[in-house]
N, C-alpha and C positions, 0 to 999 in steps of 0.2 A: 849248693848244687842248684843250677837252673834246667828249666825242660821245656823245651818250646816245643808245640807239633802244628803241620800243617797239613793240609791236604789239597789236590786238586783231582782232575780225573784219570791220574794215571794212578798214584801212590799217596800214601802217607806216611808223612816223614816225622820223623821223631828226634829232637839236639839235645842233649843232655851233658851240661858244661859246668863246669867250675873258677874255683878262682887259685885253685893250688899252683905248684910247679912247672904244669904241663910237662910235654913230652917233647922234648927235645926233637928236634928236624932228623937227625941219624937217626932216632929211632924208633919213628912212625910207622917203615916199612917193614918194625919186625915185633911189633904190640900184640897181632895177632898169634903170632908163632906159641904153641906149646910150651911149657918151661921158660918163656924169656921172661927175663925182670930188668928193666932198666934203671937208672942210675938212681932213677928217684923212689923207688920202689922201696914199700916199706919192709921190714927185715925178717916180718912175719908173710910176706907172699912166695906162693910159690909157686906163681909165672902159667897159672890155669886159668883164671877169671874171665878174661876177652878171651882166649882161644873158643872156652866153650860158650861164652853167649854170640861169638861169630856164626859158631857150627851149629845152633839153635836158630838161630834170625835165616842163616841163608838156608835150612830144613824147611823154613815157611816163607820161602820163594822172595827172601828180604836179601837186603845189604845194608853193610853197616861199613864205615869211614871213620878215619880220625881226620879232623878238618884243622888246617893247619893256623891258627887264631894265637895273640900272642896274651898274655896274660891269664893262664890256665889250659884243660885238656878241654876236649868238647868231640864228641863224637855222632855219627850224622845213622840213623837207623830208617832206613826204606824200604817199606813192606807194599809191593805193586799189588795192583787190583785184577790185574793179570796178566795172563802169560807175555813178557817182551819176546 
């Protein structure tokens, strides 16, 4: 697992990436969904993990992305300095 952060004077951003499987292009747009588990998903998940650190990050005025990178998952966390 790697974890880059940056900042400037809007927000700070946070990437936290791997070298596994990644996430397939279909199924980016449904990682955050409640219950989903995709294909690579191990047999012990059950599809809550990203739902609820979604609905945490954006409760303190953040976003979070999966950014589309080939050689593992990598997700993009932006916590603004204030209100957009």
């Amino acid at each position: 697992i790697f974890v880059h952060a940056r900042e400037n004077a809007m927000f700070t951003e946070i990437q936290i990436s791997d070298t596994g499987p990644g996430i397939p292009k279909a199924e980016q747009n449904r990682v955050f969904d409640r219950f989903f588990k995709g294909k690579n998903a191990s047999p012990s998940s059950v599809g809550i993990g990203l739902a609820l650190a979604k609905q945490i990050i954006t409760s303190q005025n953040g976003t979070v992305k999966v950014l589309d990178r080939p050689g593992g998952a990598c997700f993009a966390i932006r916590f603004y300095k204030g209100v957009i």
